[in-house]
C-alpha positions in Angstrom: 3.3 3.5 20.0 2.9 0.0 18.0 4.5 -3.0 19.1 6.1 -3.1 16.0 7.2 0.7 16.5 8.3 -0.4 19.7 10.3 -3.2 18.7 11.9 -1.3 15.6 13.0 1.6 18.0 14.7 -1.0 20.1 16.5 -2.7 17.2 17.3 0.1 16.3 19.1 1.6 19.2 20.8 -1.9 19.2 22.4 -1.3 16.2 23.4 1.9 16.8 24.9 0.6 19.8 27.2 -2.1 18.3 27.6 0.2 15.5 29.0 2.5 17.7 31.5 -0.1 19.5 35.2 0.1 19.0 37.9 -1.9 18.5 40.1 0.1 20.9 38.4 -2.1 23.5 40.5 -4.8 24.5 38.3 -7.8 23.0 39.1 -10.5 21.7 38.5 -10.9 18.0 35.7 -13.7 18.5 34.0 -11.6 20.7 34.1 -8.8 17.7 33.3 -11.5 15.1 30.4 -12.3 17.7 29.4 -9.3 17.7 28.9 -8.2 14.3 27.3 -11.2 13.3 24.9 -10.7 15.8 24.5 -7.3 14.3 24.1 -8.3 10.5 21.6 -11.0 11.9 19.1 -8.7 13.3 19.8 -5.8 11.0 18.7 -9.1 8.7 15.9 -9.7 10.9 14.6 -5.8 10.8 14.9 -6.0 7.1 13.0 -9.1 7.0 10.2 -7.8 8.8 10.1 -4.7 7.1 9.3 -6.4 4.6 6.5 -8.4 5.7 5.0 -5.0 7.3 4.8 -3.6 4.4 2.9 -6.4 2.7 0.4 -6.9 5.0 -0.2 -3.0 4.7 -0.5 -3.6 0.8 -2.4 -6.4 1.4 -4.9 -4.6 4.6 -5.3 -2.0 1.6 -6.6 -4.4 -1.2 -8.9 -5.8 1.5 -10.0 -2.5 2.8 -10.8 -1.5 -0.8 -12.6 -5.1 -1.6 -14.7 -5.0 1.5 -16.3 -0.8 1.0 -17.2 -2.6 -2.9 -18.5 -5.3 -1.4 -20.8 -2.7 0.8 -21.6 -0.8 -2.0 -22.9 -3.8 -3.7 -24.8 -5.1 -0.8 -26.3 -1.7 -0.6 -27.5 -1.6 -4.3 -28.5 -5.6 -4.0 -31.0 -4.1 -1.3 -32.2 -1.2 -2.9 -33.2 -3.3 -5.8 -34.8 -5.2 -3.7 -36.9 -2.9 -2.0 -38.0 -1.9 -5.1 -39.0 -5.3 -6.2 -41.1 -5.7 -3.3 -42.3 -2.3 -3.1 -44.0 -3.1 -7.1 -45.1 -7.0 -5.9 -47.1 -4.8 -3.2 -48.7 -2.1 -5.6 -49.5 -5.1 -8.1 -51.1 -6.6 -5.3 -52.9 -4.0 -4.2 -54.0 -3.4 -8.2 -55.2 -6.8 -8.3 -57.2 -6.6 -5.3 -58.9 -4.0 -6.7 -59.9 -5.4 -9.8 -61.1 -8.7 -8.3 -63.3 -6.2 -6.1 -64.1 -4.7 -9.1 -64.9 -7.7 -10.7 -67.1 -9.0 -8.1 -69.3 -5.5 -7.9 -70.3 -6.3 -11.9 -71.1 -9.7 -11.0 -73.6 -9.0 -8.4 
């Protein structure tokens, strides 16, 4: 389980816990006012990073997707260039053979 999983089952059982207080108890009302704000604030607080989870997922996505492109394109960059050098070397070869060529009429 994720820290954040971990965390959000906590919170949760939290609120389920001062969800589930009554008022039969003999608090005072500050301590009930206390209380629920403290409740709103982290049901705030689980909202709020709900929220940021789920854009950093978006946002893991778009760079997951951006980065196999970018591989791709490296791999066709590479390709291409094995290809270049893969002709240099056959013209090379080619011209060496000509200039040997060349030299064997000359004599």
């Amino acid at each position: 389980m994720s820290n954040f999983e971990k965390k959000e089952q906590n919170l949760n059982q939290l609120i389920d816990k001062l969800n589930s207080l009554s008022l039969s108890y003999s608090q005072p009302n500050y301590e009930l006012e206390k209380i629920k704000t403290e409740k709103n604030e982290l049901v705030n607080q689980k909202q709020e990073i709900e929220k940021k989870n789920n854009e950093l997922m978006r946002e893991h996505k778009f760079l997951k997707e951006k980065i196999k492109k970018l591989q791709l394109e490296v791999s066709k960059k590479t390709e291409l260039e094995d290809r270049f050098n893969q002709d240099i070397e056959e013209l090379s070869q080619e011209t060496e053979n000509l200039v040997n060529e060349i030299d064997k009429w000359q004599m």
